[in-house]
Residue, then its C-alpha position, 0 to 999 in steps of 0.5 A: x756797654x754803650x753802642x757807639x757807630x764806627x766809622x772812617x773820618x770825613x772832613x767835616x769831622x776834623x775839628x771834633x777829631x782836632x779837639x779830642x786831640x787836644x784833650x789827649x795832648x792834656x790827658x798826656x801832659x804835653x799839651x804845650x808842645x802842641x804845634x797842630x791845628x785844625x788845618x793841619x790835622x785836616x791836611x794829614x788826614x785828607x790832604x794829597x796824599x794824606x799822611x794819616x787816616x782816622x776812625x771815629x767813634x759817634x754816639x747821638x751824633x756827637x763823636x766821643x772817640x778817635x784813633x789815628x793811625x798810619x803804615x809803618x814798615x818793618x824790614x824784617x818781616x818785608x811787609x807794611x804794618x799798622x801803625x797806631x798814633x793814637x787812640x782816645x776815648x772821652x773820660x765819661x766814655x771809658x770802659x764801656x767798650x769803645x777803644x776796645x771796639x776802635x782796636x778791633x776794627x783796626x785789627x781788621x783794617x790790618x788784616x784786609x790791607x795784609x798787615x803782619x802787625x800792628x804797632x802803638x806806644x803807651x806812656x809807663x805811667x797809663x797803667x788803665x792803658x797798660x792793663x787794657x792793652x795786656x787784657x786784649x792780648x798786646x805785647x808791651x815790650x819793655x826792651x825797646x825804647x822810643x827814640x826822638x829828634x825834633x826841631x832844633x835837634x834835626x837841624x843840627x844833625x843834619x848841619x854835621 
């Protein structure tokens, strides 16, 4: 198991956080819909306000993996929750112990800040993703579905 340090994101780390990123958007085969960069991620999570925070994991000062999350809020329960945007580890760092060590650290972020739960989507197609998620006790609930409006779709729902 490799011993990675985790920490919060400082602003000297956004161009490593931008990066994983990016090597995310590839691993999840969207990375030409990528809109973001450096300033952008910068400005998300320490612009005023921020709409966005981040762990990363170092290893010998190089940081191998991220998680970028945010509160959501659910209605039915009356209380704000932890949202996960996204999780990523380096393929050469994977199954040593590092995202599991990023979720638990969020868990208790969730817990300090009095969040009932902790939400997060995952592609049908990450199986490694699917089983590690049932492995730590996550329910993946199959009966609801991701819904999106984006650019020109938000446009013309708003012109009606």
């Amino acid at each position: 198991m490799t011993i990675a340090t985790i920490r919060k994101a400082k602003p000297s780390d956004v161009g490593d956080i931008h990066h994983l990123l990016m090597e995310l958007a590839v691993f999840e085969k969207i990375d030409h819909l990528v809109e973001s960069n450096e300033g952008s991620t910068h400005r998300a999570l320490f612009g005023e306000p921020s709409s966005a925070e981040a762990l990363v994991a170092e290893l010998d000062g190089s940081i191998i993996a991220t998680a970028i999350y945010f509160h959501n809020y659910s209605t039915f329960m009356g209380r704000k929750g932890l949202y996960l945007e996204d999780i990523y580890v380096k393929p050469d760092f994977r199954g040593q112990g590092i995202g599991k060590t990023l979720l638990v650290e969020l868990a208790k972020t969730a817990i300090t800040r009095g969040c009932p739960r902790m939400e997060w989507t995952v592609l049908d197609w990450n199986t490694k993703a699917i089983d590690f998620y049932n492995k730590i006790g996550a329910n993946i609930m199959t009966d609801w579905r991701l819904v999106r409006l984006s650019g020109n779709d938000i446009e013309t729902l708003a012109n009606q």
